[in-house]
C-alpha positions as CSV (number, residue, x, y, z in Angstrom):
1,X,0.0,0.0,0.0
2,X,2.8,2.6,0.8
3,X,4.6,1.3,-2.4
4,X,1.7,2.1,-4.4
5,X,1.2,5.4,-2.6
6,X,4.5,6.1,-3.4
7,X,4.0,5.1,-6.8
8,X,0.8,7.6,-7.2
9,X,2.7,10.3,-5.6
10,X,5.6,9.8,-8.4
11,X,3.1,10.3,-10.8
12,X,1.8,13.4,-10.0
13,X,5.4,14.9,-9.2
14,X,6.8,13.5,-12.7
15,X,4.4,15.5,-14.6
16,X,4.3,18.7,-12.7
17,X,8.4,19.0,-13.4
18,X,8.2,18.5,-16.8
19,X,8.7,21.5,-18.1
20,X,10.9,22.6,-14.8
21,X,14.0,24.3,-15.6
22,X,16.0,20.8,-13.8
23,X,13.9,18.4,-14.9
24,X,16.3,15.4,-15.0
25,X,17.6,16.2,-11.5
26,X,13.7,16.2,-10.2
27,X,13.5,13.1,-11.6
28,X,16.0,11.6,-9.6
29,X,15.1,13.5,-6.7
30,X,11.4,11.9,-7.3
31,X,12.3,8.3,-8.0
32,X,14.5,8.4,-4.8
33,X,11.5,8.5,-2.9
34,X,10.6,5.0,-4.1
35,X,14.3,3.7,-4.4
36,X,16.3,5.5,-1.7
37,X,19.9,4.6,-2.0
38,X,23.4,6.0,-0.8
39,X,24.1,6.9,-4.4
40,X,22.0,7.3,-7.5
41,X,21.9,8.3,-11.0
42,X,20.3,9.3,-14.5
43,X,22.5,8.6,-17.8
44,X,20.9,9.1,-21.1
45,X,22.6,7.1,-24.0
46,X,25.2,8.8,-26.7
47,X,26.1,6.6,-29.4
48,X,28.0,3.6,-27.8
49,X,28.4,5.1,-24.3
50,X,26.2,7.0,-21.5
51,X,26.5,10.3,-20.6
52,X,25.1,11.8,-16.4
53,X,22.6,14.1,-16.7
54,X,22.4,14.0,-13.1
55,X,23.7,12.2,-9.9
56,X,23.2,12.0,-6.0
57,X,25.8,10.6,-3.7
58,X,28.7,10.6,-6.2
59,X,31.9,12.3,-6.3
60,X,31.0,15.7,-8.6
61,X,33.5,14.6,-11.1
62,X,30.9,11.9,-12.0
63,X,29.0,14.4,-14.1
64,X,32.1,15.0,-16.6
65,X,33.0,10.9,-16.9
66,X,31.6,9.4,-20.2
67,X,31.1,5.8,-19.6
68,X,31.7,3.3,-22.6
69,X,29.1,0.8,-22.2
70,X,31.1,-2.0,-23.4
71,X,33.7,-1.5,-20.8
72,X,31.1,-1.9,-18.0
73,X,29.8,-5.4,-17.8
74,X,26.8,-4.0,-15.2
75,X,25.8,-0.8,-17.5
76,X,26.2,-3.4,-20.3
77,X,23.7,-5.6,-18.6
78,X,21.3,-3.4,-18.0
79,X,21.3,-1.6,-21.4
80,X,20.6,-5.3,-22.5
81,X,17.8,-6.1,-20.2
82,X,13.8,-5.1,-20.9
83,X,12.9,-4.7,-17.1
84,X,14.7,-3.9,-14.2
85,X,18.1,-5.1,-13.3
86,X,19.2,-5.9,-9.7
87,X,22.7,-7.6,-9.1
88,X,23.4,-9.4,-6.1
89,X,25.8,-8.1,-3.1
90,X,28.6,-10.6,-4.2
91,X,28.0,-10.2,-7.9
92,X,31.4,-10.5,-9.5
93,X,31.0,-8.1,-12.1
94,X,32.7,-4.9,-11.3
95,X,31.0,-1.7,-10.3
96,X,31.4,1.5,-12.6
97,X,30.9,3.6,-9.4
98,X,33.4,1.6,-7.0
99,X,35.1,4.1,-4.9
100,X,33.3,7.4,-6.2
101,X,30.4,7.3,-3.3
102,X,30.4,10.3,-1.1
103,X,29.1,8.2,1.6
104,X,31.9,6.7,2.5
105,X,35.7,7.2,2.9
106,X,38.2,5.0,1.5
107,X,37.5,2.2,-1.1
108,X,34.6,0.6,-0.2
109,X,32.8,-1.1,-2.9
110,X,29.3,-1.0,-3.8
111,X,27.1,-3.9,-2.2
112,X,23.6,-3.6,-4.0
113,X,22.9,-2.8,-7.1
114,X,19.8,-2.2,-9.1
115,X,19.4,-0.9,-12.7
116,X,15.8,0.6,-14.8
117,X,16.5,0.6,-18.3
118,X,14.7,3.8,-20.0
119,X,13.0,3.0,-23.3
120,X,10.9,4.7,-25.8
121,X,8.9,1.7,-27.4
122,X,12.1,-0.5,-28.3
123,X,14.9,2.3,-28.5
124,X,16.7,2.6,-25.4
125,X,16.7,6.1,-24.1
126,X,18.8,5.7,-21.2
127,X,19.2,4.1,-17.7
128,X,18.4,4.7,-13.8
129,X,20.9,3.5,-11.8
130,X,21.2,2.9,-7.9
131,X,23.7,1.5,-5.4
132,X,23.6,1.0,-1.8
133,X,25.8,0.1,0.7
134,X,23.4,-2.4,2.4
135,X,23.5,-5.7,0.5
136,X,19.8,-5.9,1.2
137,X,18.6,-2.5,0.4
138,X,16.3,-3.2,-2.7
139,X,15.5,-6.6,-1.7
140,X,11.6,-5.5,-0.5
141,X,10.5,-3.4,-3.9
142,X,8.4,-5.7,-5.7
143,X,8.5,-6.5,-9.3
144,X,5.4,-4.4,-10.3
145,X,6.6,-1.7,-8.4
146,X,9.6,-1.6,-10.4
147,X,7.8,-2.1,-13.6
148,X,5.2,0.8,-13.2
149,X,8.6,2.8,-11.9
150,X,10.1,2.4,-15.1
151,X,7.5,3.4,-17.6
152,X,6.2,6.4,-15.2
153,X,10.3,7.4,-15.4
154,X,10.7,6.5,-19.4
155,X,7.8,8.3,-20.8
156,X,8.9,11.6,-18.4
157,X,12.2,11.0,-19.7
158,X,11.1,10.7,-23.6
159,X,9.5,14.3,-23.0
160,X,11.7,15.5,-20.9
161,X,14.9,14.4,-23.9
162,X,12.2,16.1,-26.1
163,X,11.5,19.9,-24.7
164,X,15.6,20.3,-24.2
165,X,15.9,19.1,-27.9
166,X,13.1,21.6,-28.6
167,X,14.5,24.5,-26.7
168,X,18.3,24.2,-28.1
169,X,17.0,23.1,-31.5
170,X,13.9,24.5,-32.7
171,X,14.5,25.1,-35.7
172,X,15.6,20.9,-36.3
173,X,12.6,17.8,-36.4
174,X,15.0,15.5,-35.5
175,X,14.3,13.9,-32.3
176,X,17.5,14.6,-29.5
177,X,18.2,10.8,-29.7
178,X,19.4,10.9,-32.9
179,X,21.2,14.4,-32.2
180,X,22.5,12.5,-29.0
181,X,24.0,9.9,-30.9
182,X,25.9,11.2,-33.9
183,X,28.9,9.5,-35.0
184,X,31.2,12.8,-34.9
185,X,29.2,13.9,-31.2
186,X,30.0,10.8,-29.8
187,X,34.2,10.4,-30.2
188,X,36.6,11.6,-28.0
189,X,37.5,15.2,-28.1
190,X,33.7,16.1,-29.5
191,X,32.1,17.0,-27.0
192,X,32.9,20.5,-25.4
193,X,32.2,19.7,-21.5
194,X,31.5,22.7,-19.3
195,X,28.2,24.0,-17.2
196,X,29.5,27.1,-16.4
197,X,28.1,30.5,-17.3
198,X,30.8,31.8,-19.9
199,X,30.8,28.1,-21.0
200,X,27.1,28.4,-21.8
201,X,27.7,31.5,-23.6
202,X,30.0,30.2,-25.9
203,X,28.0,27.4,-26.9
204,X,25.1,29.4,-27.7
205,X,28.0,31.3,-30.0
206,X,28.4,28.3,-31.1
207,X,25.3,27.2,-32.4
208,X,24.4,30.7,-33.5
209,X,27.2,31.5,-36.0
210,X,26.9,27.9,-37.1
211,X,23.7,28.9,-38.5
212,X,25.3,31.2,-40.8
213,X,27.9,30.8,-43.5
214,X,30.0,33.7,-41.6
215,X,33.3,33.3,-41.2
216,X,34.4,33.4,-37.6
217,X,37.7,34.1,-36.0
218,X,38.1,31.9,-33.1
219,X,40.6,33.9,-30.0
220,X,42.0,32.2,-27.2
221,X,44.9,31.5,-25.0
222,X,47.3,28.5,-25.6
223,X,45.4,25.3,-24.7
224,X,41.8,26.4,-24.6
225,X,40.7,24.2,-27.3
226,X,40.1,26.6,-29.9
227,X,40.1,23.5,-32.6
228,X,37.5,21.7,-30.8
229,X,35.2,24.7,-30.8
230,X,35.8,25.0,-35.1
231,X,34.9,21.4,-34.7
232,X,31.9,21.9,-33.0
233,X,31.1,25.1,-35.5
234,X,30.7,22.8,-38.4
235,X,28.9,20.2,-36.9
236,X,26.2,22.0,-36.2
237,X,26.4,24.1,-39.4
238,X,24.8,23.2,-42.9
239,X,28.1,21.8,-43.5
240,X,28.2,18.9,-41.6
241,X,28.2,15.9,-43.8
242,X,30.5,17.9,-46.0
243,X,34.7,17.7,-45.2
244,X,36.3,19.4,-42.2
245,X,39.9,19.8,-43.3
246,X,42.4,21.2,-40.8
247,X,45.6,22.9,-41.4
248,X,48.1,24.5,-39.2
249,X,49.5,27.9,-40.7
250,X,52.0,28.1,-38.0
251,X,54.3,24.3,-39.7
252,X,53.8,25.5,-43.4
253,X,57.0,26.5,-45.0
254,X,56.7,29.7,-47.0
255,X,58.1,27.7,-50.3
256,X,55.2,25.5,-49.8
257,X,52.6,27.3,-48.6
258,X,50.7,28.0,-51.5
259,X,50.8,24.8,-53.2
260,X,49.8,23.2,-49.5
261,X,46.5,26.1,-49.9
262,X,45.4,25.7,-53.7
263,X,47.6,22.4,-54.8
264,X,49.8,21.8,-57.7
265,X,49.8,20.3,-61.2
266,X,52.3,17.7,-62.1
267,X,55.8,19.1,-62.7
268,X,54.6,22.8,-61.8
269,X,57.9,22.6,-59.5
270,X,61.3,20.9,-58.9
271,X,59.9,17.8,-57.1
272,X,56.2,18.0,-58.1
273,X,55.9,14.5,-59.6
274,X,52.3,14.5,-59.5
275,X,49.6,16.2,-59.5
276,X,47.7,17.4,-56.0
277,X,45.0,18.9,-54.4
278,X,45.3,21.8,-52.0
279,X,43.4,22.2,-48.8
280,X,40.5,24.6,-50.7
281,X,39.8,21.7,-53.2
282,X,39.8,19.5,-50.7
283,X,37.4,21.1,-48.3
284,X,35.1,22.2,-51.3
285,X,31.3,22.3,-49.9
286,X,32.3,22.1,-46.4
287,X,34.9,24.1,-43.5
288,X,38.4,24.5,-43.7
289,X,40.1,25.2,-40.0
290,X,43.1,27.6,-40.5
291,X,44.9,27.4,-37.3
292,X,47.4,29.9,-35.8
293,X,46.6,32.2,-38.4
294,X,48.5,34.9,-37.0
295,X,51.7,33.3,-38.3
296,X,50.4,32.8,-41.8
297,X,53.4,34.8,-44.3
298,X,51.9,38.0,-45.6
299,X,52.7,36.8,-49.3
300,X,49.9,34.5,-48.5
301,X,47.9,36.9,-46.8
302,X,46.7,38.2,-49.9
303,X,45.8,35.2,-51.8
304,X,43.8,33.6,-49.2
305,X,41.9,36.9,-48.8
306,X,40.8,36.8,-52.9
307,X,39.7,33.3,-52.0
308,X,37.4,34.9,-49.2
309,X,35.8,37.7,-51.3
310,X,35.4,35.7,-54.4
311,X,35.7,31.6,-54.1
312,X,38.3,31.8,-56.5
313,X,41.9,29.8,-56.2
314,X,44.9,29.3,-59.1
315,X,46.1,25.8,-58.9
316,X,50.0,26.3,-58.9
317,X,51.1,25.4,-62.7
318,X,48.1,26.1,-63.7
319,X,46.3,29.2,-65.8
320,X,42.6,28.3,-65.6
321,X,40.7,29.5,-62.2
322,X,38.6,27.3,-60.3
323,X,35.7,28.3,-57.7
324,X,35.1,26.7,-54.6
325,X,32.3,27.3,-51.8
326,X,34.4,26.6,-48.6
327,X,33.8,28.2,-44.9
328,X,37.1,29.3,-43.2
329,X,37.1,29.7,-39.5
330,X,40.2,30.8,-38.4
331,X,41.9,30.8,-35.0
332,X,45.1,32.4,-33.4
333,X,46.3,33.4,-29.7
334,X,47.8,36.3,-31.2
335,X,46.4,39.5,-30.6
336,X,45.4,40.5,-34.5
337,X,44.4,43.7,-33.9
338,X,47.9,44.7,-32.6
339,X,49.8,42.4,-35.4
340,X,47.7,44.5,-37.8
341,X,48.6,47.8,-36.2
342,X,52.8,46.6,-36.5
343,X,51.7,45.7,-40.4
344,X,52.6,42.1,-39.6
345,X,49.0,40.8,-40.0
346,X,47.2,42.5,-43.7
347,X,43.9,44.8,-42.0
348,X,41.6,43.7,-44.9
349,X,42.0,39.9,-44.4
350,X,41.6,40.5,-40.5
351,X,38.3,42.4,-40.8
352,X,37.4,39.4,-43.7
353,X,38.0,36.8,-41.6
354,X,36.6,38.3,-37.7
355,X,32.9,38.6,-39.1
356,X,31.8,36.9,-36.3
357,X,35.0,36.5,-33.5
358,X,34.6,34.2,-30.6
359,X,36.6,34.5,-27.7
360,X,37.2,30.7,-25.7
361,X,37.3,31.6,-22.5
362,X,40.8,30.5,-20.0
363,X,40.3,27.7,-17.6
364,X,40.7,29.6,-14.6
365,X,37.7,31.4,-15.6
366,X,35.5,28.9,-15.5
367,X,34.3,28.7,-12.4
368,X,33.6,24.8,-11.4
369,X,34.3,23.5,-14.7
370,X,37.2,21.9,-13.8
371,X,35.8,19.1,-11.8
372,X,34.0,17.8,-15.2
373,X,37.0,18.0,-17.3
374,X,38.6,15.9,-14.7
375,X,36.2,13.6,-14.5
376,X,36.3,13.3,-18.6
377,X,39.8,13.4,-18.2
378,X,40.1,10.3,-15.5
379,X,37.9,8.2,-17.8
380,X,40.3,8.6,-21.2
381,X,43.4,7.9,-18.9
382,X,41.7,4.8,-17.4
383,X,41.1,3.0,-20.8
384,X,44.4,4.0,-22.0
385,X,46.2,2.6,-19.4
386,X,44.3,-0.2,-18.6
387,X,42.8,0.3,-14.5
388,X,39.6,-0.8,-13.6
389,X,38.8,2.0,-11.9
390,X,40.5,5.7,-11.3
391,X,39.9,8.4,-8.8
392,X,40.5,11.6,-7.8
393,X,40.4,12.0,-4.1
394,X,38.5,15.3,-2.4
395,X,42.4,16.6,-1.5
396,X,43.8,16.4,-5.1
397,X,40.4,18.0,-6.4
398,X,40.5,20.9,-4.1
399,X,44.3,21.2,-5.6
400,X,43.3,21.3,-8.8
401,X,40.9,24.2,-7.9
402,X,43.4,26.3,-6.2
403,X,45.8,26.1,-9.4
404,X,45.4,29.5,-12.2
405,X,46.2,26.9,-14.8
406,X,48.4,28.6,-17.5
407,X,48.2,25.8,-20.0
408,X,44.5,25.7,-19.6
409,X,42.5,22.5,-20.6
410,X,45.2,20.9,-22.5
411,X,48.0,21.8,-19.0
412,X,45.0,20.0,-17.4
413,X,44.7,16.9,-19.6
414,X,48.4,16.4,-19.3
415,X,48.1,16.8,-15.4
416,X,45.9,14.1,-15.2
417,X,47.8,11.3,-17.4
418,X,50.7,11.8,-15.4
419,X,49.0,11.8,-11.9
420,X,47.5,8.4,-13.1
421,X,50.7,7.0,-13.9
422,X,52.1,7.5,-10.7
423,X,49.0,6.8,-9.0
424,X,49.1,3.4,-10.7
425,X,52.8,2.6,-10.2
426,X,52.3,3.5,-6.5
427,X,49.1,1.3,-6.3
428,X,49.1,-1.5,-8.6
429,X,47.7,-3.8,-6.5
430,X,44.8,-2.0,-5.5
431,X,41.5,-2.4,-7.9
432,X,40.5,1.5,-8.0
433,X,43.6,3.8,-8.3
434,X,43.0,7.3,-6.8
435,X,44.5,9.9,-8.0
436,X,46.1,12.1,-4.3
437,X,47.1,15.5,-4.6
438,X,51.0,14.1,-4.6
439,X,50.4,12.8,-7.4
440,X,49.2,15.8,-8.9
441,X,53.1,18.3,-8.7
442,X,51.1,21.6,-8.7
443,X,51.5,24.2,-6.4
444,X,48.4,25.6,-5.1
445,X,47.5,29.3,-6.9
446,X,45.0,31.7,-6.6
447,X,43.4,33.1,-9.4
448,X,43.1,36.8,-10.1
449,X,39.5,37.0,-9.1
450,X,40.2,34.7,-6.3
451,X,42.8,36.8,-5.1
452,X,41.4,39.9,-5.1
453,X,38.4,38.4,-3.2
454,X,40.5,37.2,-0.7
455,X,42.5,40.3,-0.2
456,X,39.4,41.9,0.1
457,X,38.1,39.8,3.2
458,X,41.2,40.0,5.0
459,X,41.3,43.8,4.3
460,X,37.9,43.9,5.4
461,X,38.9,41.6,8.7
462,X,41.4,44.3,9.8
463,X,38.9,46.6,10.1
464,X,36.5,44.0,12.3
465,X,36.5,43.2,16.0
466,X,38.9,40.1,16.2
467,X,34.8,37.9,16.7
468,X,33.5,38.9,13.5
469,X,37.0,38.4,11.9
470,X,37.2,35.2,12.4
471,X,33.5,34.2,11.9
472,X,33.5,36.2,8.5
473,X,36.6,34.0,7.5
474,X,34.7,31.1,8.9
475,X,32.0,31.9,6.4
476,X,34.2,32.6,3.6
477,X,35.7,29.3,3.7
478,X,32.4,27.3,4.4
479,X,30.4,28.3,1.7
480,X,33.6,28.0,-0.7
481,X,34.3,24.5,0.3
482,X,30.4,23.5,0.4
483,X,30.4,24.6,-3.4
484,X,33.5,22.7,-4.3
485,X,32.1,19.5,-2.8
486,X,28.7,19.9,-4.1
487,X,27.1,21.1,-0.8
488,X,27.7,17.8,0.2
489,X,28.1,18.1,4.2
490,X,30.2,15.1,5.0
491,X,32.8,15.7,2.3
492,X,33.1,19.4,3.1
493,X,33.4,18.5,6.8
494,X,36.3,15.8,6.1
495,X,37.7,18.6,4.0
496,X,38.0,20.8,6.7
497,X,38.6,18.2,9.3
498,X,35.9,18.5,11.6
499,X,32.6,16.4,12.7
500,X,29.8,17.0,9.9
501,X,27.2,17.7,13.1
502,X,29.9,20.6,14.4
503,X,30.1,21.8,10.7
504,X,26.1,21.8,10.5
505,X,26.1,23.2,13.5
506,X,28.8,26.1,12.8
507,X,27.3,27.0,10.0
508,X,23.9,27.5,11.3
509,X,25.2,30.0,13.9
510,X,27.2,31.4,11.2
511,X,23.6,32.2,9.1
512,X,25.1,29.9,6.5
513,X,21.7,28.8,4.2
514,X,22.4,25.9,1.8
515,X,20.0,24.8,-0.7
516,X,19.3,20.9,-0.3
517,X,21.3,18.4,-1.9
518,X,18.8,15.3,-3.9
């Protein structure tokens, strides 16, 4: 009878948050009411692997991990299965989310386990997952329970896959499935992974210019990934089924450069045996990405920019013109605008080719971003080098937040292969490798907005009774650490070493107000 009141209540919940703003977190949050559990989560399917939308109880890096399904013998299983999936306490398969529960400290693995497969008549949407530390913990829902649980949950999550397609996509039929699981989506380095704000600004830049046949000027520092966001420019463009051709201006010899641009008939030059295509022919109908730009000679300057304002290139060794319809974006961590101004950088080609710039913003301004790159980051580095399972414990992930990161995304992808190394050579016989903040070799930086905030408190404390000194640095660091562990109370509390009831306690006298975790 409570199950079925449960199941009623579910019901009425599921479709009053449909069209709310966090609709796949309230539909954890809801189904946790029937299925409470130390650690739960909702994945939706992307090609061959699954993809959080939202979790509860897991480390926050599990939002940026994308997990293969066929290197998951449980997330395999239940992506296979019709109904609901529960494994045994001393089921031998291993556990995706070993070691990443916030409920515990240390490596404890996962005892129970239950999985609902998501499915929209026979395509399979996505999964439900839940683990709990008590071997027993699901052993009392009954079968129809779980079977009225998990079409109530896969027709909300059908609509709910629907209106986000919808509001990102209106002007595409497609359902958000199919968008979900294209091939070019789907591979490593397609995705551009990042919740926060100036993150969500550049991907509506993103999808807006792509629109357009504009070409766009793409700025950023060393290591941003200015080539994945001209990747992610054409494949949302027109263009996508058409070519993507890539060429670095910055490794093109000046001899070469034009033949390399427009290509070469046979025996135009010492050494041209045969004829060739240039990187224009070759990208005819679709995008060409010029990187580094800035360092492109200005003899070439000029031709490229007649190839802009008309379509037209001249095959070296040949008289006869031929047109092509090709998109350029560009990109440079140069400052053009002050090349152009020491005439090393042509003022017509810059103004041709920044008709729409985008600027890809550092990593230390990104706010809590970080945490999903590592978490996207751990999961590559794990297949490559063959562990079960990798980690990154609370201390290193707090490191990596205290870093300014000069080398951006790309310092921070090479930070993590190397912490993994010597995580693994230090704990090979362990099943889950975790990543410490040893491992890491960084030395703990403040960013410039975090430093100015900080000088401002402590000038601020100098001028305070020595009491509200201390309590408005108690604050400061509170609040700071709640957000870095998700507002989770026991990891911030182990964080700061102190009881989680003293920390709740603290914090209450402190007028600290946190919004509840699911």
């Amino acid at each position: 009878m409570n199950q079925q009141f449960n199941l009623t209540q579910v019901a009425l919940e599921l479709a009053q948050s449909t069209l709310h703003e966090h609709s796949f977190d309230q539909l954890l949050a809801t189904v946790e009411r029937v299925i409470p559990s130390d650690a739960s989560a909702l994945l939706v399917m992307q090609g061959e692997q699954l993809k959080p939308l939202a979790i509860k109880g897991l480390m926050p890096d599990s939002l940026g991990r994308r997990f293969k399904i066929a290197e998951h013998p449980r997330l395999k299983a239940i992506c296979s299965a019709s109904h609901a999936l529960q494994f045994a306490h001393d089921c031998p398969l291993p556990d995706p989310y070993d070691g990443l529960l916030l409920a515990k400290t240390g490596d404890v693995p996962v005892h129970a386990c239950l999985g609902l497969p998501l499915y929209d008549k026979n395509a399979l949407l996505g999964v439900l997952t839940f683990d709990s530390l008590n071997a027993n913990a699901f052993s009392s829902i009954s079968t129809d329970t779980l079977s009225t649980l998990q079409t109530l949950c896969s027709a909300h999550f059908k609509t709910a896959l629907e209106l986000a397609h919808y509001k990102h996509h209106a002007q595409h039929s497609s359902a958000l499935v199919q968008e979900l699981t294209r091939d070019a989506l789907t591979r490593d380095g397609g995705e551009i992974i990042g919740q926060s704000p100036v993150m969500q600004t550049l991907k509506n830049e993103i999808k807006l210019v792509a629109a357009s046949n504009f070409s766009v000027l793409v700025l950023g520092e060393t290591g941003v990934g200015k080539e994945l966001v001209a990747r992610n420019i054409h494949l949302n463009s027109a263009r996508k089924n058409q070519p993507l051709i890539h060429l670095n201006c910055a490794s093109l010899p000046e001899n070469l450069a034009e033949s390399e641009f427009f290509g070469h008939a046979k025996g135009s030059f010492t050494g041209a045996q045969n004829a060739r295509q240039g990187k224009f022919q070759l990208a005819d109908g679709g995008t060409l990405f010029l990187d580094e730009i800035g360092e492109l000679p200005l003899a070439m300057q000029s031709k490229l920019l007649r190839v802009l304002q008309s379509g037209e290139i001249q095959t070296v060794g040949e008289d006869t013109p031929k047109y092509v319809d090709v998109r350029v974006v560009a990109a440079t961590n140069r400052d053009l605008k002050h090349e152009v101004a020491q005439g090393r950088f042509r003022a017509d080609l810059y103004h041709r080719l920044s008709v729409y710039p985008i600027t890809v913003p550092p990593l230390n301004k990104r706010e809590h971003d970080i945490t999903l790159l590592a978490g996207y980051f751990i999961e590559q580095t794990a297949r490559k080098l063959g562990i079960k399972q990798l980690k990154l414990s609370t201390e290193a992930q707090a490191l990596l937040h205290q870093y300014s990161w000069p080398g951006n995304v790309r310092e921070l992808e090479h930070v993590i292969s190397r912490s993994a190394l010597k995580a693994k050579q230090s704990q090979w016989q362990n099943p889950i490798v975790t990543i410490t903040s040893k491992h890491c070799d960084l030395t703990p930086q403040l960013s410039n907005t975090e430093q100015v905030s900080t000088q401002s408190t402590v000038n601020s404390a100098f001028n305070q009774p020595l009491k509200q000194a201390v309590e408005s640095l108690q604050f400061k660091v509170i609040t700071e650490q709640l957000k870095l562990h998700n507002y989770n109370w026991a990891a911030t509390a182990r964080m700061l070493e102190l009881d989680r009831a003293n920390l709740v306690r603290l914090a209450k006298r402190l007028g600290i107000k946190v919004k509840k975790t699911i």
